[in-house]
GUZAVEX-876115 format. One record per residue (C-alpha): y negated, z, x negated. Coordinates in steps of 0.001 Angstrom, whole numbers, padded with zeros to 6 digits, always signed. Layout:
YZX/...
//
This chain:
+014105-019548+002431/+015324-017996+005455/+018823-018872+007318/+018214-021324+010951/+018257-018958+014060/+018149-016266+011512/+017295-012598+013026/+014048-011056+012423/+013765-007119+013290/+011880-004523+012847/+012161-001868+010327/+010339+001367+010103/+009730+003458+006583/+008927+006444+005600/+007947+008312+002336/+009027+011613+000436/+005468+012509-000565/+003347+011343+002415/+003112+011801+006094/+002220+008307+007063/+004657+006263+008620/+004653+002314+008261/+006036+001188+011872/+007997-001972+012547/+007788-004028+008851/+009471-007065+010042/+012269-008347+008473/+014825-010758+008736/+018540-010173+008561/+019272-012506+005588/+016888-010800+003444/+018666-008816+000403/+018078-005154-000136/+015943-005740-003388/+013357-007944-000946/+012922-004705+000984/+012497-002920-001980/+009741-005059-003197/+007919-004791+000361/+008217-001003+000192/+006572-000874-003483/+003667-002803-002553/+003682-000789+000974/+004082+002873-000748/+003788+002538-004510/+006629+003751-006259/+008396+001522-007819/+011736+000190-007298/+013671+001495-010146/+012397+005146-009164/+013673+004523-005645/+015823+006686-003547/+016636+004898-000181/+018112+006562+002922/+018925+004971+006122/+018385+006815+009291/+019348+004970+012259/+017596+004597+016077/+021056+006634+016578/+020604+009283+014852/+022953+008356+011979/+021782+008634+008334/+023336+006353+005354/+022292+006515+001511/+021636+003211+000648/+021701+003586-003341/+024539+002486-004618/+024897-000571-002875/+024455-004048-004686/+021105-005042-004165/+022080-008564-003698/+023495-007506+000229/+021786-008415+002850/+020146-006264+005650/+023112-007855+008036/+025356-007523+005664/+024482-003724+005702/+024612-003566+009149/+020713-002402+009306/+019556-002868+012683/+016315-003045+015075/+014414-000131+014813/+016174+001223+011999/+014238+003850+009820/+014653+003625+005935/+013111+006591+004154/+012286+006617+000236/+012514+008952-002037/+009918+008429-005060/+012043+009669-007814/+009117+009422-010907/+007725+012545-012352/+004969+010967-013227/+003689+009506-009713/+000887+010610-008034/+002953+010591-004975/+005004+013224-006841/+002000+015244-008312/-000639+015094-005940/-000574+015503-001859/-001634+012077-001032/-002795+013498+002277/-004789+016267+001012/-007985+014629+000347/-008937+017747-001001/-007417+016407-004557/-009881+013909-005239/-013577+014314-006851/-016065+013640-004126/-019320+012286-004969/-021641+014373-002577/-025006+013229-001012/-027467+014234+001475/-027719+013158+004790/-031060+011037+005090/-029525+009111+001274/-026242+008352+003440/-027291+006801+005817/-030066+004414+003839/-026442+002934+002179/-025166+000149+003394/-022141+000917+003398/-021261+004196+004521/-017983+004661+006870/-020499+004537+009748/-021810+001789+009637/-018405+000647+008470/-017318+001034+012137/-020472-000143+013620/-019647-003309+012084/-016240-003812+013286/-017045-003546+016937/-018986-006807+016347/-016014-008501+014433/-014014-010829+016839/-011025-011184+014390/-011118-007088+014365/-011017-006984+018481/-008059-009243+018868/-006057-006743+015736/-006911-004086+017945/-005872-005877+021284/-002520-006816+019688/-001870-003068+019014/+000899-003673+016854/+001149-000491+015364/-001315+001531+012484/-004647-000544+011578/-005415+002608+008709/-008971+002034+009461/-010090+005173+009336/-008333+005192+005429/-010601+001980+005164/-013655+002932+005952/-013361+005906+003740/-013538+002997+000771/-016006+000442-000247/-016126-002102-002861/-016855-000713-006482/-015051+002206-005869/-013142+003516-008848/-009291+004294-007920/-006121+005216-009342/-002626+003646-007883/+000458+005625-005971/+002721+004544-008866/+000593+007418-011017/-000531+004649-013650/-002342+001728-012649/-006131+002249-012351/-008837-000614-011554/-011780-001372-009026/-012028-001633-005242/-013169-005804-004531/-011762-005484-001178/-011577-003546+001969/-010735-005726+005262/-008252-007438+007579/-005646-009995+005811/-003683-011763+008505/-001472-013360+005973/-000596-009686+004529/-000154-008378+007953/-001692-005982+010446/-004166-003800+009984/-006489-003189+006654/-005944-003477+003351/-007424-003267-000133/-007659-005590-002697/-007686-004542-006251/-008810-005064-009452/-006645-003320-012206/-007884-002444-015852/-004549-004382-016893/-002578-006960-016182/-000081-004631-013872/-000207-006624-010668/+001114-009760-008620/-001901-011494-007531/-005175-013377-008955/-006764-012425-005859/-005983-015113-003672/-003576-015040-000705/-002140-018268+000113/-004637-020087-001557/-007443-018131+000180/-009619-016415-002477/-010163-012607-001325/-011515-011707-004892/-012094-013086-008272/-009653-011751-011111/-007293-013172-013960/-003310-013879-013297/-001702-010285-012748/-004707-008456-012813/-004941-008283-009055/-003028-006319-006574/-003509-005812-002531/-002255-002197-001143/-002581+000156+002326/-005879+002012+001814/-003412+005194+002027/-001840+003955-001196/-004681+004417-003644/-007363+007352-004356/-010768+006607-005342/-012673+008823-007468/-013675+009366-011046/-010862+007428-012339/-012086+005490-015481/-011119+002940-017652/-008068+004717-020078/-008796+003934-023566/-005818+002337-025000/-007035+003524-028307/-007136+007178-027805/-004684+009068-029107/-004029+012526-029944/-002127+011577-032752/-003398+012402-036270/-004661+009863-038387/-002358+008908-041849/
//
């Protein structure tokens, strides 16, 4: 529950082990530093016990933020308008850490030929094609309130196999589109192999996708690869057999 007349601002982030920038996340000042970190995990993917957090004010002026209690507030903190907080992704085992998220390069692409393409129905082209048509999409646009990672969208369609920023977490695509309740611009609902998320795949009461209690999770379309990322077998091991 947020304070009367409380502040809102605007905070920007960025991330050790990707280029994109998340411009103006709004927050209000009565918000404690472990709410931010929460936002930031579902924003970047690393979670918040492997997070390094630096402060780097509209100034100029750069702050650690690590060691203070997590139960402070942003005014508390004196983190202002505009402010820039930067994390660090601190797990060896991310694929932030191991992989260039922005080298597509990484991931196994299924190729296909030209005249197959385009007889799918949904192919990044037609992707776009559709959008210009989509009133909801016009009036995102016409706010221009920042990044609408569309061009990460359309480069994903439902069924796709993907693998998580955190490195572990690997389900099915079951949505790629606009959430006004999550915010602008697109994002992509997911379907994990285990129960590893925060969401049955409704928002607000609005089902986006079908999926058991903590088996669904909603992410940038930056934040996940798709690929050949199967199903892990919790049974294989490498371990002898007594």
């Amino acid at each position: 529950m947020f304070l009367e007349n409380d502040q809102m601002i605007k905070i920007n982030s960025t991330h050790s082990h990707t280029k994109t920038v998340i411009a103006e996340i709004r927050f209000y000042k009565s918000q404690k530093l472990f709410e931010v970190k929460d936002v930031l995990y579902k924003r970047f993917g690393t979670l918040p016990e492997y997070m390094k957090l630096k402060l780097i004010r509209s100034n100029g002026g750069e702050q650690p933020l690590t060691n203070f209690d997590e139960e402070k507030t942003l005014k508390e903190l004196k983190i202002d308008d505009l402010d820039t907080i930067h994390v660090t992704d601190l797990n060896p085992n991310s694929v932030l850490v191991i992989n260039n998220f922005d080298d597509l390069s990484t991931v196994k692409k299924y190729e296909i030929s030209e005249e197959d393409y385009m007889k799918r129905q949904d192919n990044a082209r037609k992707f776009k094609q559709k959008l210009l048509s989509d009133p909801i999409y016009k009036a995102m646009v016409e706010s221009n309130q920042g990044p609408t990672y569309e061009e990460e969208a359309s480069q994903i369609k439902i069924g796709d196999r993907c693998l998580l920023g955190d490195g572990f977490r690997r389900g099915e695509v079951k949505f790629v589109g606009i959430i006004n309740e999550l915010g602008y611009g697109f994002w992509v609902g997911v379907k994990l192999d285990e129960p590893l998320g925060d969401s049955n795949g409704q928002i607000k009461g609005r089902i986006i996708f079908e999926c058991e209690n903590k088996f669904g999770v909603f992410l940038r379309p930056y934040n996940i690869k798709v690929g050949d990322f199967p199903p892990e077998d919790p049974f294989d091991s490498n371990e002898d057999e007594i």
